[in-house]
MARMIBA-981409 format. One record per atom (N, C-alpha, C): atom name; x, y, z. Coordinates in steps of 0.001 Angstrom, whole numbers. Atoms other than C-alpha are relative to their C-alpha. Example, Ala and Ser with C-alpha at 12.3 -4.5 7.8 and 13.67 -1.06 7.14 Angstrom:
<atoms>
{atom->N&px->890&py->-1190&pz->0}
{atom->CA&px->12300&py->-4500&pz->7800}
{atom->C&px->900&py->1200&pz->0}
{atom->N&px->-820&py->-1190&pz->-60}
{atom->CA&px->13670&py->-1060&pz->7140}
{atom->C&px->-770&py->1090&pz->730}
</atoms>
This chain:
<atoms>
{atom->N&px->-1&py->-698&pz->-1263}
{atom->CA&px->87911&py->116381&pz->90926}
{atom->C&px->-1419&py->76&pz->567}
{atom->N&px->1452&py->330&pz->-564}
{atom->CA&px->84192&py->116472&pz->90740}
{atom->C&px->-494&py->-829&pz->1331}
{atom->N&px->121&py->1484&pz->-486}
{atom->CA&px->83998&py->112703&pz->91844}
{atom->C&px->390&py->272&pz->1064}
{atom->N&px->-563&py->94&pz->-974}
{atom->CA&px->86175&py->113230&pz->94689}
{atom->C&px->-884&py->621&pz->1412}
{atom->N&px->975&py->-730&pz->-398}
{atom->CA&px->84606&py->116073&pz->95761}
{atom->C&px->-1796&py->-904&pz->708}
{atom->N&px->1765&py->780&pz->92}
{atom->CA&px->80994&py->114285&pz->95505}
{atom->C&px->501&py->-821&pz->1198}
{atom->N&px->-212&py->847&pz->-537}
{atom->CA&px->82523&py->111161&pz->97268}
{atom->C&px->367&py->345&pz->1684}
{atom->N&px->-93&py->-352&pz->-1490}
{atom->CA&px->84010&py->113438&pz->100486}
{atom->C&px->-1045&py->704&pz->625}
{atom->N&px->1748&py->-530&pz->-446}
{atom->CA&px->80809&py->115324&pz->100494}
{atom->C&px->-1034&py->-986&pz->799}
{atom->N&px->1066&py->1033&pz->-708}
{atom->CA&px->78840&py->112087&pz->101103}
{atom->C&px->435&py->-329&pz->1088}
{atom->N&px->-400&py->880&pz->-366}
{atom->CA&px->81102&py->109715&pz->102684}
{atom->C&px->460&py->889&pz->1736}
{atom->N&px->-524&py->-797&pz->-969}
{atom->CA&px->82581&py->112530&pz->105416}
{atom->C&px->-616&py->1271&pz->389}
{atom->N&px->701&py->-1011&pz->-1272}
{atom->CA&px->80835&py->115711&pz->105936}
{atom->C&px->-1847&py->182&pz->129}
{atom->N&px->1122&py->168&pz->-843}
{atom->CA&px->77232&py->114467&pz->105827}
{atom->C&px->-288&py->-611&pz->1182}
{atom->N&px->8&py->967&pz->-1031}
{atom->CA&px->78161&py->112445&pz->108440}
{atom->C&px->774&py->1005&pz->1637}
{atom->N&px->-1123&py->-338&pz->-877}
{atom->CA&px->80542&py->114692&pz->110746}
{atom->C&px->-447&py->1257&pz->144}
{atom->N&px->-197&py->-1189&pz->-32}
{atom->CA&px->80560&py->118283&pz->112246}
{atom->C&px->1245&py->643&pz->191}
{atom->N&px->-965&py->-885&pz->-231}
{atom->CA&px->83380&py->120366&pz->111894}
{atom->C&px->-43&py->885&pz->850}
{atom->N&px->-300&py->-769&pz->-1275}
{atom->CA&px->84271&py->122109&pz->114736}
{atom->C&px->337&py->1637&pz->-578}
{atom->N&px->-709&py->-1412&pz->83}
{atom->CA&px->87091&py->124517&pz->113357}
{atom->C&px->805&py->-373&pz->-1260}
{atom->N&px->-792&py->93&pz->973}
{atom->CA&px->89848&py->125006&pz->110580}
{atom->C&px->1124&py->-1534&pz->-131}
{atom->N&px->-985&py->959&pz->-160}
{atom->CA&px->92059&py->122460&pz->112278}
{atom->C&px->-536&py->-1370&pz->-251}
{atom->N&px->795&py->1315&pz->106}
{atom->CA&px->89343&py->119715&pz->112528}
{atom->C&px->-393&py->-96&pz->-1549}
{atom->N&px->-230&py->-477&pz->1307}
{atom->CA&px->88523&py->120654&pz->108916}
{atom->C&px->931&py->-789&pz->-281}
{atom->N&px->-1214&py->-56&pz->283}
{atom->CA&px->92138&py->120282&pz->108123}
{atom->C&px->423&py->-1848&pz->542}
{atom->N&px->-590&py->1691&pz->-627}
{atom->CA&px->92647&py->116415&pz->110063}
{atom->C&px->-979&py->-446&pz->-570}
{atom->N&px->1044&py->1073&pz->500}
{atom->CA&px->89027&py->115086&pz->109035}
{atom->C&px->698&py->109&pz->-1953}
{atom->N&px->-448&py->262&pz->1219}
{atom->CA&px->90424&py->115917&pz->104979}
{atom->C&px->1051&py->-1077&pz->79}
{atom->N&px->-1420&py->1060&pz->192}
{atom->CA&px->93750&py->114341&pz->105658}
{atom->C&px->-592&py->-1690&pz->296}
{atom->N&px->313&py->1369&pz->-292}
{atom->CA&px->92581&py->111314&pz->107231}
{atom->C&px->-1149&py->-559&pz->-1403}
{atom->N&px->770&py->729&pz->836}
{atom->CA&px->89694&py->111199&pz->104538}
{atom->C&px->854&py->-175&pz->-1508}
{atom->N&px->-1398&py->112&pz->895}
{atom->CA&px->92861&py->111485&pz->101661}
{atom->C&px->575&py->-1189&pz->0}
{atom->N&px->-1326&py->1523&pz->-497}
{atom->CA&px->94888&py->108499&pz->103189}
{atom->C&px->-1469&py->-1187&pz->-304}
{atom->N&px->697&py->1603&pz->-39}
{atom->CA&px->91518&py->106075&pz->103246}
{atom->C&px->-247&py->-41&pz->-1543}
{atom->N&px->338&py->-178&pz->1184}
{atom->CA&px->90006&py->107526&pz->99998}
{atom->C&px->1566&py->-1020&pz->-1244}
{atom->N&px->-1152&py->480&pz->719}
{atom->CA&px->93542&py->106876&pz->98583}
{atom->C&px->883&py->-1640&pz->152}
{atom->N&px->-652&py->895&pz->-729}
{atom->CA&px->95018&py->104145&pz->100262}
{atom->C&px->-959&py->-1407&pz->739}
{atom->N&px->990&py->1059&pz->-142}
{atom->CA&px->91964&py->101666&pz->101297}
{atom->C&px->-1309&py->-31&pz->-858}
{atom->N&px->1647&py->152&pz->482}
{atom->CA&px->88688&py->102593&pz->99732}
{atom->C&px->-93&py->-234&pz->-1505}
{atom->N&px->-284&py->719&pz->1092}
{atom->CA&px->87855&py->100177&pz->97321}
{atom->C&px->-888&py->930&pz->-1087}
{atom->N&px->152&py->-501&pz->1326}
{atom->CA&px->87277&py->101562&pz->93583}
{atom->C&px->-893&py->-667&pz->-857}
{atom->N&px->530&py->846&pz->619}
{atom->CA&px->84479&py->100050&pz->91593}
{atom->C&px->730&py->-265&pz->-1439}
{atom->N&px->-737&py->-67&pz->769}
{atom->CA&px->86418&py->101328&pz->88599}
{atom->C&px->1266&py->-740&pz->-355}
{atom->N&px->-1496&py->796&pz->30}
{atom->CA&px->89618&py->99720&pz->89320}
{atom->C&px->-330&py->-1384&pz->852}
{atom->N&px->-69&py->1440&pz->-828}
{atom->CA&px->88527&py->96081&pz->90205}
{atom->C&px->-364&py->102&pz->1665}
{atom->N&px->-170&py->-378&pz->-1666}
{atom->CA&px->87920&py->97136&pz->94051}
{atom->C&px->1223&py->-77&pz->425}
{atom->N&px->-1142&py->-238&pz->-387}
{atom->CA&px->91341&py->98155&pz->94417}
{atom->C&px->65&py->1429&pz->459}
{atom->N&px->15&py->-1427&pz->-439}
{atom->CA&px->92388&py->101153&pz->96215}
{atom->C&px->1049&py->378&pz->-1560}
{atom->N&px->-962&py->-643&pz->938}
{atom->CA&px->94522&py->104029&pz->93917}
{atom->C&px->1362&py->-533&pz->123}
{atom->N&px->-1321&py->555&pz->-446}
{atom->CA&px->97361&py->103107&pz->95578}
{atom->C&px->969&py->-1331&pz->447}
{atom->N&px->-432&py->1699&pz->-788}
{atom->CA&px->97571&py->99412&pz->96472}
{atom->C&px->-597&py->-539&pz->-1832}
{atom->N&px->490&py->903&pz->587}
{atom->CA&px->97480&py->96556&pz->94206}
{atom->C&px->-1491&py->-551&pz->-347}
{atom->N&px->1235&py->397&pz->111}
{atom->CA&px->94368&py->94694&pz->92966}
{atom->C&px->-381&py->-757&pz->765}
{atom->N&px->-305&py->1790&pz->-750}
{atom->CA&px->93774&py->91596&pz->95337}
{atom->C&px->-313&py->-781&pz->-786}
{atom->N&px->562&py->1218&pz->40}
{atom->CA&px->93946&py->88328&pz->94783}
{atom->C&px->-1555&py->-487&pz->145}
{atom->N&px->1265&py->751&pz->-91}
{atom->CA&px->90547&py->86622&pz->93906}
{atom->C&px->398&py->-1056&pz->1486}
{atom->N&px->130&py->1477&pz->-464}
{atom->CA&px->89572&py->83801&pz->96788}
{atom->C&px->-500&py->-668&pz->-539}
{atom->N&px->299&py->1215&pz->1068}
{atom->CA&px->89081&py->80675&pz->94920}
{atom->C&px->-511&py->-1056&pz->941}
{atom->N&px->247&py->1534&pz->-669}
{atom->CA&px->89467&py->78204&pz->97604}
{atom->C&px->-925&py->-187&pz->1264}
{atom->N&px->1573&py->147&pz->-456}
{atom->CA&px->85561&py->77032&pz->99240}
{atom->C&px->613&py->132&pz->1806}
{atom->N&px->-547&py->194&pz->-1610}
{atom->CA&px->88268&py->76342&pz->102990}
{atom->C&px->65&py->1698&pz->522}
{atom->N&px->-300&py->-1269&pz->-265}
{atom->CA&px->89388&py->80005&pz->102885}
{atom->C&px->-1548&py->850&pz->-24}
{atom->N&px->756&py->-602&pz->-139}
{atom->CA&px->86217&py->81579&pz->102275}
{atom->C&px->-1045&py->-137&pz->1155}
{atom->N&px->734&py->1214&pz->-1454}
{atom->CA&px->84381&py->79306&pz->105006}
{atom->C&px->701&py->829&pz->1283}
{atom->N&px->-874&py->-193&pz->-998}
{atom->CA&px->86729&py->80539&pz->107024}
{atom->C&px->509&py->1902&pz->219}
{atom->N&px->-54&py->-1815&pz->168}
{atom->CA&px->87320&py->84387&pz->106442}
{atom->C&px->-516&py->869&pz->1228}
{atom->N&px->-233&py->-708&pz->-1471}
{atom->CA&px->88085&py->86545&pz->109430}
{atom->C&px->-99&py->1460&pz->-825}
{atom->N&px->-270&py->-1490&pz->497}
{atom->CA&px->87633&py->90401&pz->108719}
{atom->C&px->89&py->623&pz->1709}
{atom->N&px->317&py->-944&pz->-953}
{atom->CA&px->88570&py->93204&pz->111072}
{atom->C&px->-91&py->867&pz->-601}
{atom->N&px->363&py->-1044&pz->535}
{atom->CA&px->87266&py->96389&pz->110855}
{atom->C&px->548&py->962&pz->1149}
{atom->N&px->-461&py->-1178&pz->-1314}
{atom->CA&px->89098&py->99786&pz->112397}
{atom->C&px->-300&py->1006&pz->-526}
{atom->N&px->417&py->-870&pz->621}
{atom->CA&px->87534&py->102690&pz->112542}
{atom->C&px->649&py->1339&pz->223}
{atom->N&px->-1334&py->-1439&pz->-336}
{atom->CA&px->88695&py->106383&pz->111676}
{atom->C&px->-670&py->720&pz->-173}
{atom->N&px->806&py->-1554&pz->230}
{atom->CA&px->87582&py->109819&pz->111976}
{atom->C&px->-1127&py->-258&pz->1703}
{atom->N&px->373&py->14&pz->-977}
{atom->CA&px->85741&py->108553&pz->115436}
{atom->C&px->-1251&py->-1115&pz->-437}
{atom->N&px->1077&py->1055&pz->240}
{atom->CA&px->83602&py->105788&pz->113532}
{atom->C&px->-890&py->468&pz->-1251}
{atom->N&px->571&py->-844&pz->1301}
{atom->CA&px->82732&py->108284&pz->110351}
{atom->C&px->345&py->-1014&pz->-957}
{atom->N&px->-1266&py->1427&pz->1225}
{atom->CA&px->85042&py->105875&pz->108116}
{atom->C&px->-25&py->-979&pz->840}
{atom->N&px->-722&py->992&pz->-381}
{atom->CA&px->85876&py->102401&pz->108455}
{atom->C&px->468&py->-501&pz->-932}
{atom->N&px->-743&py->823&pz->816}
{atom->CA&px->88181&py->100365&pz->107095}
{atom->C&px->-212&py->-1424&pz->-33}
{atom->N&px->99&py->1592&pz->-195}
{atom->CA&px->88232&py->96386&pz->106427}
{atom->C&px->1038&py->-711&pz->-202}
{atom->N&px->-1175&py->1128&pz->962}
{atom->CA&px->91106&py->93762&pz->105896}
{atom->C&px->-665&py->-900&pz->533}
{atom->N&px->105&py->1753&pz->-907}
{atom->CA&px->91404&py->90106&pz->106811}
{atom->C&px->594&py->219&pz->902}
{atom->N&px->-1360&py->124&pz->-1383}
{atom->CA&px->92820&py->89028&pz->110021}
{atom->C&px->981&py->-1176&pz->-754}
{atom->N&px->-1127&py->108&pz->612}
{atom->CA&px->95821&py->87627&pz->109922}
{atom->C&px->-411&py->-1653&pz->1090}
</atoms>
């Protein structure tokens, strides 16, 4: 819980001002869903908690070629990354 702690400390409220209880209350949730659900884990291979591990890229065409988008959340506090499609 420490870790977590530590990690929303940095990652979200040195970065952000809280307004009120409610903003409070949406900046956690939203930082819950990325923490949980995108943000890669050094521990676990760079996999999120909740998703699979990825696939290594192997092949020299695909990497050459590698599209990322990035969308951001919390107003640009967080971002996220995938590939494009």
């Amino acid at each position: 819980m420490e870790r977590w702690v530590q990690s929303c400390r940095h990652e979200l409220f040195d970065r952000c001002l809280v307004w009120n209880e409610r903003h409070l209350r949406h900046a956690l949730r939203e930082y819950e869903r990325f923490y949980n659900q995108h943000r890669a884990h050094q521990a676990m291979n760079q996999a999120a908690p909740l998703r699979p591990t990825p696939d290594p890229i192997t092949d020299p065409e695909r990497i050459i070629d590698l599209n990322i988008r990035r969308r951001d959340r919390l107003g640009g506090v967080l971002h996220e990354y995938s590939p494009a499609a």
